[in-house]
Biotite code that builds the C-alpha atoms (Angstrom):
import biotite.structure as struc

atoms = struc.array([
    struc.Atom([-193.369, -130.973, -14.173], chain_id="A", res_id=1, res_name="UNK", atom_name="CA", element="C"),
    struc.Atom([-194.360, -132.565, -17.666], chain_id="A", res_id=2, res_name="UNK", atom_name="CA", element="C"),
    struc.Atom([-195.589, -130.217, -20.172], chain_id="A", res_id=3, res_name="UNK", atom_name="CA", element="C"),
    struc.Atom([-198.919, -131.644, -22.421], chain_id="A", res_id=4, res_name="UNK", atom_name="CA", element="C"),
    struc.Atom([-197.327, -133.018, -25.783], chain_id="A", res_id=5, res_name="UNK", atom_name="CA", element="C"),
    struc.Atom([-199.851, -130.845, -28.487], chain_id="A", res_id=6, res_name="UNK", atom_name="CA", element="C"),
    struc.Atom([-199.906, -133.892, -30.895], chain_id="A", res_id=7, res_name="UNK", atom_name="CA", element="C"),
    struc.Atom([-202.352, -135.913, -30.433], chain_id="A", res_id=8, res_name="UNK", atom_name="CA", element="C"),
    struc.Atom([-202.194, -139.350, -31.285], chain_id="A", res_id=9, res_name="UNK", atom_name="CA", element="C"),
    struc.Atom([-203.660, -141.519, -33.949], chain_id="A", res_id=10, res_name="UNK", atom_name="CA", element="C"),
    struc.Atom([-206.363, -143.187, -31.931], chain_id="A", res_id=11, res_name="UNK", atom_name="CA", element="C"),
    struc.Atom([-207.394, -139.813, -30.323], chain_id="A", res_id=12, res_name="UNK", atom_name="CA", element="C"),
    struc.Atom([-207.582, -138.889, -34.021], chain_id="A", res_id=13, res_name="UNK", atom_name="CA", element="C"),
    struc.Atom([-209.865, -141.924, -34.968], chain_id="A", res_id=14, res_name="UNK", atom_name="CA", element="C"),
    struc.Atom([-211.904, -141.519, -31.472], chain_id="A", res_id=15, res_name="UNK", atom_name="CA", element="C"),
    struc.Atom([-212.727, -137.702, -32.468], chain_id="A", res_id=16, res_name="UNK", atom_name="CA", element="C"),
    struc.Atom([-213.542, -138.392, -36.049], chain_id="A", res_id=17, res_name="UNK", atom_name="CA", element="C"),
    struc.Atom([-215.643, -141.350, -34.977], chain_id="A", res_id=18, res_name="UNK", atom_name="CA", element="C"),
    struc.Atom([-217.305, -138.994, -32.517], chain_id="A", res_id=19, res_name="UNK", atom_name="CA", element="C"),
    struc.Atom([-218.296, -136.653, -35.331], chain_id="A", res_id=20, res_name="UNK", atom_name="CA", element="C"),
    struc.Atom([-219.322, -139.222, -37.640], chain_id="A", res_id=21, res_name="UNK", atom_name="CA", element="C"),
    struc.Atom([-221.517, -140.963, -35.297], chain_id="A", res_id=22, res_name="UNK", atom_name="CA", element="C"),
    struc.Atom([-222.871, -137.450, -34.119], chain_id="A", res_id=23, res_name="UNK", atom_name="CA", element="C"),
    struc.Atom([-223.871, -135.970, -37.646], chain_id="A", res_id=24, res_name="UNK", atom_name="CA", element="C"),
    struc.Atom([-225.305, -139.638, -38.014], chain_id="A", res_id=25, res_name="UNK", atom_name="CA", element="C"),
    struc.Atom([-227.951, -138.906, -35.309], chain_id="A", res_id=26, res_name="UNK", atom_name="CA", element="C"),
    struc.Atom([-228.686, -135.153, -36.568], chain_id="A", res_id=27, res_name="UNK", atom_name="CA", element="C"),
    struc.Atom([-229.525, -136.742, -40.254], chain_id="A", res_id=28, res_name="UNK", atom_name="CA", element="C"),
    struc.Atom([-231.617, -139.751, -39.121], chain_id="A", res_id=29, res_name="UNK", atom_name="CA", element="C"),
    struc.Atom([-234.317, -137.332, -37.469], chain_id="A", res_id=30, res_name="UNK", atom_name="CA", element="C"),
    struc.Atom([-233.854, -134.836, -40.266], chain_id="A", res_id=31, res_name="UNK", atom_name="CA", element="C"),
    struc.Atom([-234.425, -137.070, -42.896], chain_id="A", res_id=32, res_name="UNK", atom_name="CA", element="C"),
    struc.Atom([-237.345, -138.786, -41.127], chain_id="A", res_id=33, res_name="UNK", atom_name="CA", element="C"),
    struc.Atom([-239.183, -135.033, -40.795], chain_id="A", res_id=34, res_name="UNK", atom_name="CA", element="C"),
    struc.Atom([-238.149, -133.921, -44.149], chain_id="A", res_id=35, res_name="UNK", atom_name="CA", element="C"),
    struc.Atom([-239.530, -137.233, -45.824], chain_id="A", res_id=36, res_name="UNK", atom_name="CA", element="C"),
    struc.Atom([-242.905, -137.259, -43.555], chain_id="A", res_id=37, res_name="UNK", atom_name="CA", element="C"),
    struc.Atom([-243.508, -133.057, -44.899], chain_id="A", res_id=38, res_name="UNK", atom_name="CA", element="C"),
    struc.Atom([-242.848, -133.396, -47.964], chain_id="A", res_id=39, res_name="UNK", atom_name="CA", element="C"),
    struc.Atom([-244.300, -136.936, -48.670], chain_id="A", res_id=40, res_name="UNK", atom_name="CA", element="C"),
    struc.Atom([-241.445, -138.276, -50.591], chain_id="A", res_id=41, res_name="UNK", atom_name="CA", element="C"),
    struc.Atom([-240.062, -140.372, -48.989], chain_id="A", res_id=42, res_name="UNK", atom_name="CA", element="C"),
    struc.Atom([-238.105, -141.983, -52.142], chain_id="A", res_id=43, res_name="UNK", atom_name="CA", element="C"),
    struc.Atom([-236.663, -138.295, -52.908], chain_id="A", res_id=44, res_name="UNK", atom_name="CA", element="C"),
    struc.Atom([-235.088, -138.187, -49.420], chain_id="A", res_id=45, res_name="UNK", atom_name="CA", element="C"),
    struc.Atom([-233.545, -141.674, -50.221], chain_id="A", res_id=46, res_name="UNK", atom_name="CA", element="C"),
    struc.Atom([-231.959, -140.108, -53.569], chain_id="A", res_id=47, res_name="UNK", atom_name="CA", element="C"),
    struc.Atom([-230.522, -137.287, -51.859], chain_id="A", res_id=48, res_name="UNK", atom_name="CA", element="C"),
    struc.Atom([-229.378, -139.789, -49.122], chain_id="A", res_id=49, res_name="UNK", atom_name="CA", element="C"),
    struc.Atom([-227.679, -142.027, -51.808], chain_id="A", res_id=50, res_name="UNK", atom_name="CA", element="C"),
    struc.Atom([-225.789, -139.080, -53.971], chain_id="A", res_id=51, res_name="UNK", atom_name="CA", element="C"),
    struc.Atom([-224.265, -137.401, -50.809], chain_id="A", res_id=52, res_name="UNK", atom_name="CA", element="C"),
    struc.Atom([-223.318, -140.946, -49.620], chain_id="A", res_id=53, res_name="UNK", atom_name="CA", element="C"),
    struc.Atom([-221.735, -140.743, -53.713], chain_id="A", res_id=54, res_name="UNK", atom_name="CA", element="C"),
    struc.Atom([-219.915, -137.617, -52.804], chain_id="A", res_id=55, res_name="UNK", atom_name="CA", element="C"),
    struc.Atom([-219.196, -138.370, -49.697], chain_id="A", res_id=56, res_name="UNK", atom_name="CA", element="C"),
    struc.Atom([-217.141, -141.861, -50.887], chain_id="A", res_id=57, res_name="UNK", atom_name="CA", element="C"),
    struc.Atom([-215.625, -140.315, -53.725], chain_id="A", res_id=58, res_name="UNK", atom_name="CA", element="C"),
    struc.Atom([-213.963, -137.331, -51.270], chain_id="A", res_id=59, res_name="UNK", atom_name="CA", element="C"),
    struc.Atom([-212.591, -140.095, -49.307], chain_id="A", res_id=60, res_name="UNK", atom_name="CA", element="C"),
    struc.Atom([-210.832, -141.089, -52.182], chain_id="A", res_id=61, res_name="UNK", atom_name="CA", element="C"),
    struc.Atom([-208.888, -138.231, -53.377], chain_id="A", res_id=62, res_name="UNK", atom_name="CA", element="C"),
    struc.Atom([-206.726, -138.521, -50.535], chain_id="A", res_id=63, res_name="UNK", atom_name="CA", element="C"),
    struc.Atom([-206.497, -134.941, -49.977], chain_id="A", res_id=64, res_name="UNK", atom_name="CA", element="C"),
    struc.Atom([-207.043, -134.116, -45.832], chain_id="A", res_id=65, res_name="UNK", atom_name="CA", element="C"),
    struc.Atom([-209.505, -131.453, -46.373], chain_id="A", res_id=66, res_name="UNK", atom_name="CA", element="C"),
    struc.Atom([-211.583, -133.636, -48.937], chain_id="A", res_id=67, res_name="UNK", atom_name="CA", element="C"),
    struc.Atom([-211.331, -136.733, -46.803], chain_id="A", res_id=68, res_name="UNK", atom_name="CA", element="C"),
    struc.Atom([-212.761, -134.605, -43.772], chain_id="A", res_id=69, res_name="UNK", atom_name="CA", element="C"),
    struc.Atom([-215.988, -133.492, -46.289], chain_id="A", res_id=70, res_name="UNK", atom_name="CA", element="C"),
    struc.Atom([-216.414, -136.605, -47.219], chain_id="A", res_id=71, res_name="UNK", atom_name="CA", element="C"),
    struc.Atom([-216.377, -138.074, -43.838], chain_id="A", res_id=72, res_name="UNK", atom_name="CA", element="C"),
    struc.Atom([-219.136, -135.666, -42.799], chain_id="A", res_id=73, res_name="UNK", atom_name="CA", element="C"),
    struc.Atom([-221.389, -136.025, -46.061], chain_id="A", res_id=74, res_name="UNK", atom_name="CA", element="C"),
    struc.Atom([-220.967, -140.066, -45.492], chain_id="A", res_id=75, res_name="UNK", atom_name="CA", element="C"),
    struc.Atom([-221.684, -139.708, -41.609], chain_id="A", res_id=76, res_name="UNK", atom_name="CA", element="C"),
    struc.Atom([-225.434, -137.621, -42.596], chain_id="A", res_id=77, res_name="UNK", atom_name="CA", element="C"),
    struc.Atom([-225.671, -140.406, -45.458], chain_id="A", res_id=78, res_name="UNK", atom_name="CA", element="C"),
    struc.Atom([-225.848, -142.943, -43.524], chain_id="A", res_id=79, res_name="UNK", atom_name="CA", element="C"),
    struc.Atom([-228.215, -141.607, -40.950], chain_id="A", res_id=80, res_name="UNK", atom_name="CA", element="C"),
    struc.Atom([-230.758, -140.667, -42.995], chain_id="A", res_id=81, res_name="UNK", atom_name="CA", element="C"),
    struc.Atom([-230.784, -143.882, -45.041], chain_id="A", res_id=82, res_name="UNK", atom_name="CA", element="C"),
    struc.Atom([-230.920, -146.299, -41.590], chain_id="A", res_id=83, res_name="UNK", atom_name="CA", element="C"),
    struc.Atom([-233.952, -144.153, -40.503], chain_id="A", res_id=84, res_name="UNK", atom_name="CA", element="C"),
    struc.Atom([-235.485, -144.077, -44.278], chain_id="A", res_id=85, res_name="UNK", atom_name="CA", element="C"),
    struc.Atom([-234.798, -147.978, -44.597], chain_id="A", res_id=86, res_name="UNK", atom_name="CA", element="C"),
    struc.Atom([-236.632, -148.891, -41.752], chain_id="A", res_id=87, res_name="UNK", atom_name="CA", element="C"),
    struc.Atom([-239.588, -146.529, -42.350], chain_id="A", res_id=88, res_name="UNK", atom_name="CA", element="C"),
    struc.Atom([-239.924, -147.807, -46.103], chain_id="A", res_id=89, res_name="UNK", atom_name="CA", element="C"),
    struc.Atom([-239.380, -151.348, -44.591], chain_id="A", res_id=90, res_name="UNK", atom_name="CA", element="C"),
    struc.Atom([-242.433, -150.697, -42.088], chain_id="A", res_id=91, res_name="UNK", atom_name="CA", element="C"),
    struc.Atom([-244.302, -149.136, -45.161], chain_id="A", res_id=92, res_name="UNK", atom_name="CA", element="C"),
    struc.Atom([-244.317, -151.351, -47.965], chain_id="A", res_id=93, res_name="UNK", atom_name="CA", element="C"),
    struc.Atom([-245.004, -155.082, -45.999], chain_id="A", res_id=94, res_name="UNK", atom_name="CA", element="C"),
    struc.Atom([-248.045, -156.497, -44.849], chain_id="A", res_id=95, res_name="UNK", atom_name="CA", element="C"),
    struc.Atom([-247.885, -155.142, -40.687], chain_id="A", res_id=96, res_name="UNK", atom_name="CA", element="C"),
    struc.Atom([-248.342, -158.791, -39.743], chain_id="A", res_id=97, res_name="UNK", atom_name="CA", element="C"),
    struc.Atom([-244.911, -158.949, -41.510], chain_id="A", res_id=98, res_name="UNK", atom_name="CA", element="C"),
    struc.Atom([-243.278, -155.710, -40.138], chain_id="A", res_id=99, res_name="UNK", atom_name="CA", element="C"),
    struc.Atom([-241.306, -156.937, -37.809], chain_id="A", res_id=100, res_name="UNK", atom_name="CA", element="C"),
    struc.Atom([-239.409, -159.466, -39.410], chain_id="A", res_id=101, res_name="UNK", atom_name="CA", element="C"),
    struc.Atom([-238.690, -157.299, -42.262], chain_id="A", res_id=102, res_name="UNK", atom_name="CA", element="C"),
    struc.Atom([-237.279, -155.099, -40.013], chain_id="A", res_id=103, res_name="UNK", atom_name="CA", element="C"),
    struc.Atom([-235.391, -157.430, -38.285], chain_id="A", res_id=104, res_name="UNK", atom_name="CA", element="C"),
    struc.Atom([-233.853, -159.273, -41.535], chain_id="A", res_id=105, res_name="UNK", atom_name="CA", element="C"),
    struc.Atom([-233.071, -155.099, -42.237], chain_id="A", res_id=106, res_name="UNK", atom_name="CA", element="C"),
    struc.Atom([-231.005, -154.716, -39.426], chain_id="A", res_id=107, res_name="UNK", atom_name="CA", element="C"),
    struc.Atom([-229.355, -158.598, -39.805], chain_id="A", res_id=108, res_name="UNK", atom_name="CA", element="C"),
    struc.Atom([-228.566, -157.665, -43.233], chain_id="A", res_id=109, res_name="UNK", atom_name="CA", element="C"),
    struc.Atom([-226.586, -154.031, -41.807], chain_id="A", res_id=110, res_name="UNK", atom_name="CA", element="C"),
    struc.Atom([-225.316, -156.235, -39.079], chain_id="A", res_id=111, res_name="UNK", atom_name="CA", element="C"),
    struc.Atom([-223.862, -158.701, -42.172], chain_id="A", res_id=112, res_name="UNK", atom_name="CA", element="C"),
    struc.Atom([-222.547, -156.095, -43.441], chain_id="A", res_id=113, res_name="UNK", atom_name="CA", element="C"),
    struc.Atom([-220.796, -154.824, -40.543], chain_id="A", res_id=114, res_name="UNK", atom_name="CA", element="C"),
    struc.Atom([-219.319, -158.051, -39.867], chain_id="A", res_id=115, res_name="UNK", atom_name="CA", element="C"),
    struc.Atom([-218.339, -158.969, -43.481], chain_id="A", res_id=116, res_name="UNK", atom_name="CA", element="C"),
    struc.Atom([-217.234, -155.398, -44.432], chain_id="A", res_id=117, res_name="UNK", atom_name="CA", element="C"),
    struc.Atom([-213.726, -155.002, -43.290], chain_id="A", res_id=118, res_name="UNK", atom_name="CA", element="C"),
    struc.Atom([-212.338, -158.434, -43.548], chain_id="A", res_id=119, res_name="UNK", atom_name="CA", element="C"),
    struc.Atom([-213.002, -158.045, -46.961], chain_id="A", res_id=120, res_name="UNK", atom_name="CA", element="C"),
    struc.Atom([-212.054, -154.580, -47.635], chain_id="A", res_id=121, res_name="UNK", atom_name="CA", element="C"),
    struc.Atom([-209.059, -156.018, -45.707], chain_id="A", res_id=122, res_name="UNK", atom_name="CA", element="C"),
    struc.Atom([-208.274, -158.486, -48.648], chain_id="A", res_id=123, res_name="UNK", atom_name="CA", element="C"),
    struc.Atom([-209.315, -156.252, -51.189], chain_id="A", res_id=124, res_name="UNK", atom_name="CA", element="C"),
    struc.Atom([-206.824, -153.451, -50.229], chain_id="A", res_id=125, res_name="UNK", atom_name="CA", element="C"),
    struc.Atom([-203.607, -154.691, -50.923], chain_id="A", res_id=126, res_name="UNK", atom_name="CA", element="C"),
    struc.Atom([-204.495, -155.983, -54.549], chain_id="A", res_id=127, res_name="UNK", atom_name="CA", element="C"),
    struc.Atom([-206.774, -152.897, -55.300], chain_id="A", res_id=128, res_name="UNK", atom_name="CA", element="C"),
    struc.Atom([-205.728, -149.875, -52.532], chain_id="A", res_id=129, res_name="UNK", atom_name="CA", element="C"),
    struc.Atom([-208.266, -147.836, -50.798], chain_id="A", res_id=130, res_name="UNK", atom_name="CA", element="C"),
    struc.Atom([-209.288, -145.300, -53.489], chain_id="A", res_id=131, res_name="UNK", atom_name="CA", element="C"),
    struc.Atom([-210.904, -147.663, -55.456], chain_id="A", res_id=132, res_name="UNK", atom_name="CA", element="C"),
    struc.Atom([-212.728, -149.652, -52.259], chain_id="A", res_id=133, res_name="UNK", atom_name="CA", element="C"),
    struc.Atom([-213.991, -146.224, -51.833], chain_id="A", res_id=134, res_name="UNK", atom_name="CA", element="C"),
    struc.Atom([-214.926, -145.303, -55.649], chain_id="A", res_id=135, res_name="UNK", atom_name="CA", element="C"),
    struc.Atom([-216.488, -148.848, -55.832], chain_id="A", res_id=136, res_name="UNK", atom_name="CA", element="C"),
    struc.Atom([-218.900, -148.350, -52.908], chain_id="A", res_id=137, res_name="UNK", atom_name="CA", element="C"),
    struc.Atom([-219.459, -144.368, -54.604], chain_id="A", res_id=138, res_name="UNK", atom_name="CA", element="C"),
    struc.Atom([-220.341, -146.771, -57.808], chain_id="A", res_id=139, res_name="UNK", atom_name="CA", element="C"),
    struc.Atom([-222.921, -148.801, -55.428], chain_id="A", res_id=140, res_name="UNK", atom_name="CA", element="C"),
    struc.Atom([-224.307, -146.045, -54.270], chain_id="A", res_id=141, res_name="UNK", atom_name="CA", element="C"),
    struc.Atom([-224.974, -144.494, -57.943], chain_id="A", res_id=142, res_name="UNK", atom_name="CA", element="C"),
    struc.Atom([-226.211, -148.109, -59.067], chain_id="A", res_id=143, res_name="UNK", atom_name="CA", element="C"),
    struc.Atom([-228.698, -148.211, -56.063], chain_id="A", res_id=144, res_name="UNK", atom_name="CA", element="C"),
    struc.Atom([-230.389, -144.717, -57.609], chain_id="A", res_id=145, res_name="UNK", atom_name="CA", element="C"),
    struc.Atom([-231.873, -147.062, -60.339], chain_id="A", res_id=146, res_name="UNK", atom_name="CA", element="C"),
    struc.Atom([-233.249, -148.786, -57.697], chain_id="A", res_id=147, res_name="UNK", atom_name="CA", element="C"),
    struc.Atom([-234.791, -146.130, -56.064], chain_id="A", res_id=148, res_name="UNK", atom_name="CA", element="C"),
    struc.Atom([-236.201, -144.410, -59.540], chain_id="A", res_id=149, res_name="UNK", atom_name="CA", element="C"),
    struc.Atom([-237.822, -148.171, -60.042], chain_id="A", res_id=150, res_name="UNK", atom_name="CA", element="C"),
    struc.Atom([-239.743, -148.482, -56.640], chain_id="A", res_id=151, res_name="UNK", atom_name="CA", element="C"),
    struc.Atom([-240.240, -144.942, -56.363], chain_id="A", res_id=152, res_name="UNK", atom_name="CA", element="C"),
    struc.Atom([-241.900, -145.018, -59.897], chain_id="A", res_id=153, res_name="UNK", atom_name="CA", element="C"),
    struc.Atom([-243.867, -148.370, -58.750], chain_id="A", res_id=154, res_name="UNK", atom_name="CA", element="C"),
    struc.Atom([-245.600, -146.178, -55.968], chain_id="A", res_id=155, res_name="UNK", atom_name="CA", element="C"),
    struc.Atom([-246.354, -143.554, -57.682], chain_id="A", res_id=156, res_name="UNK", atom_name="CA", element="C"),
    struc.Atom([-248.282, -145.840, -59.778], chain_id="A", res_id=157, res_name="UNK", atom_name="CA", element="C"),
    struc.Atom([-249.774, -147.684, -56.869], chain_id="A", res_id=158, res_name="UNK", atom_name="CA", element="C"),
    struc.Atom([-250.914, -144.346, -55.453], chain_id="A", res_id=159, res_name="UNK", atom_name="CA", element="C"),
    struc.Atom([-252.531, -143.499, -58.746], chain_id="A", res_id=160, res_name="UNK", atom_name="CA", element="C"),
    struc.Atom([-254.118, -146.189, -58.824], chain_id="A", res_id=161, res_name="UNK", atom_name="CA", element="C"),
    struc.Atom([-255.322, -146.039, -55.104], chain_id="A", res_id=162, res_name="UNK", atom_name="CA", element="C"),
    struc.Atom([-256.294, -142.410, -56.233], chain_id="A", res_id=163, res_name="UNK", atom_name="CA", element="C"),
    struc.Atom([-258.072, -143.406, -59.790], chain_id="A", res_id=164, res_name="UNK", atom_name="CA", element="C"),
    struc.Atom([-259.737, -145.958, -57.623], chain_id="A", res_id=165, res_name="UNK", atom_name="CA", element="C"),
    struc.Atom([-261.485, -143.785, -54.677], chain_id="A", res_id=166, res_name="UNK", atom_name="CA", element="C"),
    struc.Atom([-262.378, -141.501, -57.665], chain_id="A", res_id=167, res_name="UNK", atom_name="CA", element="C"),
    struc.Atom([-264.241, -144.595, -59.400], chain_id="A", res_id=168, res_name="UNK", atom_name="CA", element="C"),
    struc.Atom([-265.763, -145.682, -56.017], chain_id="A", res_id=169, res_name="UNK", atom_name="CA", element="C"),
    struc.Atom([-266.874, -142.104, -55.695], chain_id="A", res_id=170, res_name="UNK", atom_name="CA", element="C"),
    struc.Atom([-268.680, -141.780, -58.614], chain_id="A", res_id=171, res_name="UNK", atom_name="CA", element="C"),
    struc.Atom([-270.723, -144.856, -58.470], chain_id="A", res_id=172, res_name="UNK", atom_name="CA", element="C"),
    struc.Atom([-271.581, -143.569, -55.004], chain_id="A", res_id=173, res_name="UNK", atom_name="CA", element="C"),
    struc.Atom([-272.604, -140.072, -56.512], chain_id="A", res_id=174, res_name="UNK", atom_name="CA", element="C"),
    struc.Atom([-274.823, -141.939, -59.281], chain_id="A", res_id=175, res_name="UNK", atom_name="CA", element="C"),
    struc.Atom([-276.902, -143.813, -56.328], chain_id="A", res_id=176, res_name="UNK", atom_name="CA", element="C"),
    struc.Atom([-278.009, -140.538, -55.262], chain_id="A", res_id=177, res_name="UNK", atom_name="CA", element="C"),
    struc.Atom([-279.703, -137.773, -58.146], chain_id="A", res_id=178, res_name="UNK", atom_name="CA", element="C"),
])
């Protein structure tokens, strides 16, 4: 009779961590999705989304196994909650007889990015090692906030201006009738 060896391989390794990942992913996308619908801000969700998916990158690189394990889980919600937030913002901000091609060149690009991804991280890694791949795409991440402040800041405006202008409308309306 064989006894059970007690370590486990690399690839059970990778399959359980990929498990995890991909489960945490589907508790954020919902999460995210009901936290930005409540609260109405939608491009505060994103900011949160982006600066765990900071923190979560720059544990990965510190190489240490409890850090990397953190900052697998804090990339794993990351990216959940930004998929669901992308394509709700996407579906938001175009015309709808343009919805669902934005969408679709959404999902292309994530697809691209798929595809591209590791054959390049592939050729960056021996001339620049994994801790900086990973502090690069933390820098990314940081850089995107700017984005976010910008188009978070145009829609504020837009809704004041939505806001100032049912207010205008409403007075005219009042001054029709003494």
């Amino acid at each position: 009779m064989q006894t059970p060896n007690p370590v486990l391989g690399v690839a059970t390794v990778t399959g359980m961590l990929m498990a995890g990942q991909a489960l945490l992913s589907m508790v954020a996308a919902p999460l995210a999705g009901v936290v930005s619908d409540r609260t109405d801000r939608r491009w505060s969700v994103v900011a949160w989304g982006l600066i765990i998916g900071a923190l979560g990158l720059t544990l990965l690189a510190l190489e240490a196994p409890v850090a990397i394990l953190l900052g697998l889980c804090a990339a794993a919600l990351s990216r959940g909650g930004l998929q669901s937030l992308a394509t709700r913002l996407t579906g938001d901000l175009v015309e709808p007889a343009q919805r669902g091609r934005a969408i679709g060149l959404l999902h292309t690009a994530g697809d691209l990015g798929s595809a591209v991804g590791p054959p390049l991280a592939y050729l960056l890694l021996p001339s620049v090692g994994l801790q900086r791949v990973y502090l690069l795409c933390a820098g990314l991440f940081l850089v995107s906030l700017v984005l976010v402040f910008s188009f978070s800041t145009l829609d504020s405006s837009r809704k004041r201006n939505f806001r100032s202008l049912r207010l205008v409308k409403w007075c005219k309306i009042s001054r029709a009738f003494p």
